[in-house]
C-alpha positions in Angstrom: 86.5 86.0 92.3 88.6 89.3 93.2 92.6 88.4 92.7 92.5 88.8 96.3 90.4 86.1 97.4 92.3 83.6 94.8 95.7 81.8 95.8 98.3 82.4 93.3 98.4 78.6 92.2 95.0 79.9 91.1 95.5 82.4 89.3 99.0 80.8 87.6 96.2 78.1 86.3 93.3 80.0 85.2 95.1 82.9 83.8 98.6 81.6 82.4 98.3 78.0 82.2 95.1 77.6 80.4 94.7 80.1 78.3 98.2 79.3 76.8 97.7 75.5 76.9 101.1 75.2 79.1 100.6 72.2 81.4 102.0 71.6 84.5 104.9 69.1 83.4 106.0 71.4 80.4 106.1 74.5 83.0 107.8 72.2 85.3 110.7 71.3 82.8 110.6 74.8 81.7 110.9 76.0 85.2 114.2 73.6 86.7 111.1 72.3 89.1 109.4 68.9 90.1 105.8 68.4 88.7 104.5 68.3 92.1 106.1 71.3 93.3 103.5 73.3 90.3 100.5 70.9 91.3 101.0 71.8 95.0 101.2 75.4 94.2 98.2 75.5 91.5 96.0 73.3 94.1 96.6 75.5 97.0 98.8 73.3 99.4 102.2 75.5 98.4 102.1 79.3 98.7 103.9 81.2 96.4 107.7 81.0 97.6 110.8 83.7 96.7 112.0 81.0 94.3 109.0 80.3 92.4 107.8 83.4 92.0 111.5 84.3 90.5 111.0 81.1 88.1 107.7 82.2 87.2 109.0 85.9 86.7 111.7 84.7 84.2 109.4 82.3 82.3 106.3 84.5 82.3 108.4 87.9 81.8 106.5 88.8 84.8 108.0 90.6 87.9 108.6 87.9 90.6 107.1 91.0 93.1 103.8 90.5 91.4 103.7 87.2 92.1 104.5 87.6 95.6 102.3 90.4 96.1 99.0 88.1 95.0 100.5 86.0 98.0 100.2 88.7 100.4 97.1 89.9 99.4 95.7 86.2 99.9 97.4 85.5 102.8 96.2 89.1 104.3 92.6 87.9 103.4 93.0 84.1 104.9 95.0 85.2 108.5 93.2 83.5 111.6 90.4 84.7 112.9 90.9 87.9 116.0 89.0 86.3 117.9 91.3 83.0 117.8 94.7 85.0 118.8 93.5 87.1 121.6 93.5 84.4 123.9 97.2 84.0 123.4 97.8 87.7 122.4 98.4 89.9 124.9 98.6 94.0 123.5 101.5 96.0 124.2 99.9 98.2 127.1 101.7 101.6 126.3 100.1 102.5 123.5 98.7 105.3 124.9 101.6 107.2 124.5 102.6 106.6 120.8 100.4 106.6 117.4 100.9 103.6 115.9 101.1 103.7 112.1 102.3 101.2 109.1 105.5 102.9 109.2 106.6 103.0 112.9 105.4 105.0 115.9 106.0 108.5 117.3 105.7 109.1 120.8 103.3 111.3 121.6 103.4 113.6 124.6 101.4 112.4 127.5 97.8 113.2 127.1 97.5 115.2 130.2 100.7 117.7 128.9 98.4 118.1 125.6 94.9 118.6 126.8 96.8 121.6 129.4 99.2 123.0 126.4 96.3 123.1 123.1 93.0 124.9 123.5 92.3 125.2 120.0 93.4 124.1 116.8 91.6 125.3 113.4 91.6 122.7 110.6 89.5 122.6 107.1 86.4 121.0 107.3 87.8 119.0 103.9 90.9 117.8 106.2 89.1 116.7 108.9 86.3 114.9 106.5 89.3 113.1 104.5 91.3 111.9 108.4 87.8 110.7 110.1 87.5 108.3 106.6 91.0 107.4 107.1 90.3 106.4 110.9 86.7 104.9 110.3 85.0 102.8 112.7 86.7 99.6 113.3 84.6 96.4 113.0 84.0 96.0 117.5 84.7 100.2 118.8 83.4 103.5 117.6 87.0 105.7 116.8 86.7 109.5 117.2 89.4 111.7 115.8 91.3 113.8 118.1 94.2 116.7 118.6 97.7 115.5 120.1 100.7 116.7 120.4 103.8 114.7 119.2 107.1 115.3 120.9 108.7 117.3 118.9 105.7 119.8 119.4 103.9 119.3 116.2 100.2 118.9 116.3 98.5 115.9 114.6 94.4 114.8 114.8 94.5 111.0 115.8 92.1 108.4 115.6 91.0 106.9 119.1 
């Protein structure tokens, strides 16, 4: 099974524990922790908090992000079903105007503005081939690629 798919406690068994023949009561000790604080974690019913993972780091020699990286790769691979939230979800409804990305938004002129101001815009074949598998079909819509115009002026292809 892919780290991914495995909660930490997993992996803290399977590839520290074991293989160094540390059970949970002398991590526990060794940690400042109770014994079922490591059982909870190793059997899934504890995710992998800023303190443990810390502990762990010191005892390990491991850094404490690592640990807490594994639990936000699980917990990005366990989230609730779509489906599930959008009856209490509702989407922001301007989103028409900014491209959304991981690290913020940038407002976008309107789309009228852009269609009238750009005719053309000339772009490598390889650019356009590398931003369409960047933008790739989501799971429930077919996404095109198109040309916008951001506020300052700068053109950018988006995925719609």
């Amino acid at each position: 099974m892919s780290a991914a798919m495995q909660h930490p406690g997993a992996i803290l068994l399977e590839r520290y524990l074991q293989p160094l023949g540390i059970t949970k009561s002398q991590l526990a000790d060794s940690i400042g922790v109770a014994v079922r604080r490591v059982s909870d974690l190793i059997a899934g019913r504890q995710a992998m908090t800023l303190d443990m993972a810390a502990r762990l780091a010191l005892f390990f020699d491991v850094p404490s992000e690592w640990w807490l990286a594994h639990q936000a790769r699980y917990d990005a691979k366990h989230v609730a079903p779509l489906d599930a939230l959008r009856s209490v979800v509702t989407p922001y409804e301007k989103l028409s105007d900014v491209l959304v990305t991981p690290h913020g938004v940038e407002l976008l002129a309107p789309a009228e503005a852009v269609r009238e101001e750009i005719s053309t815009a000339t772009f490598s074949a390889d650019f356009v081939t590398r931003l369409r598998s960047q933008v790739g079909p989501a799971e429930d819509s077919v996404r095109t690629v198109s040309e916008m115009t951001l506020a300052d002026g700068t053109v950018a292809l988006v995925g719609e």
